[in-house]
N, C-alpha and C positions, 0 to 999 in steps of 0.2 A: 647448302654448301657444306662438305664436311672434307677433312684430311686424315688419310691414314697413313700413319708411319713405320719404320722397320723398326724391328726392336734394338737397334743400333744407335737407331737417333735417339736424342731427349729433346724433349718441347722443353724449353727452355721458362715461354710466357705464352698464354696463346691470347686473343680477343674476336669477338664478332663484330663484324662493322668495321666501314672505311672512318669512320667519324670519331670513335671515340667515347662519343656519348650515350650510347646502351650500356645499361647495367652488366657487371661485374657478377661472379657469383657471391662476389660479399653484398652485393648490393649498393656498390658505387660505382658510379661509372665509371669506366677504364681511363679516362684521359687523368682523372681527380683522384687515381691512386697514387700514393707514393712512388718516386720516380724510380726506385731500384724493382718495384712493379709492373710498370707500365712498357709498351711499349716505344710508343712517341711520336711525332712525329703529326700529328692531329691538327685539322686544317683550322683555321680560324675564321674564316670568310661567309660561315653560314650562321644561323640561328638555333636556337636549340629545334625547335619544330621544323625547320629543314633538314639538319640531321637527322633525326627520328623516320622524319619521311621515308628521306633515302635509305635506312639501315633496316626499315620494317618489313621488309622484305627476305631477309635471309640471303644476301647475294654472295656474302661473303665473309671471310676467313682469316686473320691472321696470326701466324706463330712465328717467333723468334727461337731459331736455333742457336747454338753456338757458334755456324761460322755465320750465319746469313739469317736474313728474314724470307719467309715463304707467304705468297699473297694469294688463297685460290679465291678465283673472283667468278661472277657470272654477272654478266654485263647485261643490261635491259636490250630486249629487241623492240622496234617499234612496232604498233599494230594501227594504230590510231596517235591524231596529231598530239595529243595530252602526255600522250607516250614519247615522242619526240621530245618535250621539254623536259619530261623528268630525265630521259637518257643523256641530253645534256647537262643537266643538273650532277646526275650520276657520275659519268667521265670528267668532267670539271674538278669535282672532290675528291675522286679516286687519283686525278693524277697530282692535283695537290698533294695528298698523303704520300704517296710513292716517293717525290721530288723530295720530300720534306725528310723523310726516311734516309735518302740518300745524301742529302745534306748534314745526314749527322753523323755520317760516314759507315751508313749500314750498305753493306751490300744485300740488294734484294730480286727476287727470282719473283716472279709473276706467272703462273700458270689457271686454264680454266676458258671458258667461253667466253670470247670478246667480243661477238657477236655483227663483226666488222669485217670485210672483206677489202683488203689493204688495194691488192693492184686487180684486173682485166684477169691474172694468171691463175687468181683464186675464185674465180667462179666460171661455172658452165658456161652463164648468159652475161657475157662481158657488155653486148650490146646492147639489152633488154636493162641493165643497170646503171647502164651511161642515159639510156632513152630518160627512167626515169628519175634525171636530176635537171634542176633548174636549166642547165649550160648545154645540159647532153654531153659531158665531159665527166668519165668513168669519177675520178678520182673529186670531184667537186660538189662535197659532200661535207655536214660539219664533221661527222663522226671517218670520217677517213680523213682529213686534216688531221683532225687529234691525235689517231693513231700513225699518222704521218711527225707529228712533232713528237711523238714519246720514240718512236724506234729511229736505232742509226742511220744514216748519217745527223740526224737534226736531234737527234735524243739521245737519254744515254741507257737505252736498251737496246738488247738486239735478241730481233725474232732469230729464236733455232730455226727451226724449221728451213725456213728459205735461206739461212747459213749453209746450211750442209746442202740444203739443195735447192738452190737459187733459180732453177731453167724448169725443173720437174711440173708436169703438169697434173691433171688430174687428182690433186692435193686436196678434195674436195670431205671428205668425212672423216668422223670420229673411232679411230681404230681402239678398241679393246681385245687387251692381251689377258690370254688365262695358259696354265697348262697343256692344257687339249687342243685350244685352238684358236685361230685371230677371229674374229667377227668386228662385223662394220656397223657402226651408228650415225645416223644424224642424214639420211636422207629421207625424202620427202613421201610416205610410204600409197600418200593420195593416188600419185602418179606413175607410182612403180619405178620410181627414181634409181633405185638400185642397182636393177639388170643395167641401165645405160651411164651410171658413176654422175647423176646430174647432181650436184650439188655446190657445196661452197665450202671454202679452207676460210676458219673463222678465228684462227690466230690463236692459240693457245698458249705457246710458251716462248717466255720472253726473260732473259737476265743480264 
């Protein structure tokens, strides 16, 4: 996970890891620098080797600007059930630190792969989604609860995205913008996903 900036902005602080606890480039951990260093806000509820777990990964990003904090994240997908418990372990931390962030009155921006398909409107296979959950009930999921309690009405984030375009459908990939030209990422290239737009809108930016 990396961030690049205009040369307008200044990084203010930056750190890697939701946790805290990975090393600093002085070689202390970011929570254990002095506080006019740090950025804050670092959850308490785990252990140090549970941190570590979860941040050994590279999934994420944080910098503190002058008006706001910038969170770029990449959220665990499951593959296998082992995976399922770490990606709760993951969102559980992550949203502690955000919550914790904005209790200390930082305004903060979240963007990046959340790897979570919110409602039916954000995937091809709304039916083939719902089939495979306990209830057979789209939304009756832990990781779409979650993402149900961080954004508005019930959280105090709110997806752009379906802000500006609430009804839009087909929201389903990763557009990358260059000069010359738009091109599309993130369908499923097995299947030829592309030519028919199958894919998923996976939540990216949130403030």
């Amino acid at each position: 996970m990396a961030i690049y900036l205009r040369q307008n902005l200044v990084c203010v602080k930056a750190e890697e890891g939701i946790t805290g606890r990975l090393k600093s480039p002085s070689g202390v951990a970011y929570m254990d620098l002095p506080e006019e260093d740090h950025i804050g806000g670092y959850p308490v509820s785990l252990s140090l080797g549970d941190a570590l777990e979860l941040d050994n990964e590279g999934r994420a990003v944080i910098i503190e600007l002058a008006d706001f904090i910038f969170v770029a994240v990449y959220c665990p997908a499951v593959s296998i059930t082992e995976r399922e418990i770490f990606k709760r372990k993951f969102l559980g931390i992550f949203e502690e630190r955000v919550r914790n962030l904005i209790s200390m009155g930082k305004k903060v921006i979240i963007a990046g792969d959340i790897n979570i398909c919110r409602a039916p409107i954000d995937t091809a296979d709304p039916i083939g989604a719902a089939r495979r959950t306990e209830s057979g009930v789209f939304e009756d999921t832990p990781a779409r609860q979650w993402l149900k309690r961080l954004l508005y009405p019930e959280g105090p984030f709110v997806d752009t995205g379906r802000h500006f375009h609430p009804d839009r459908e087909g929201m389903f990939t990763c557009p990358r913008f260059s000069k010359r030209k738009l091109t599309y990422l993130g369908w499923e290239q097995r299947i030829q996903a592309r030519a028919g737009n199958y894919g998923k809108g996976l939540y990216g930016f949130q403030a």
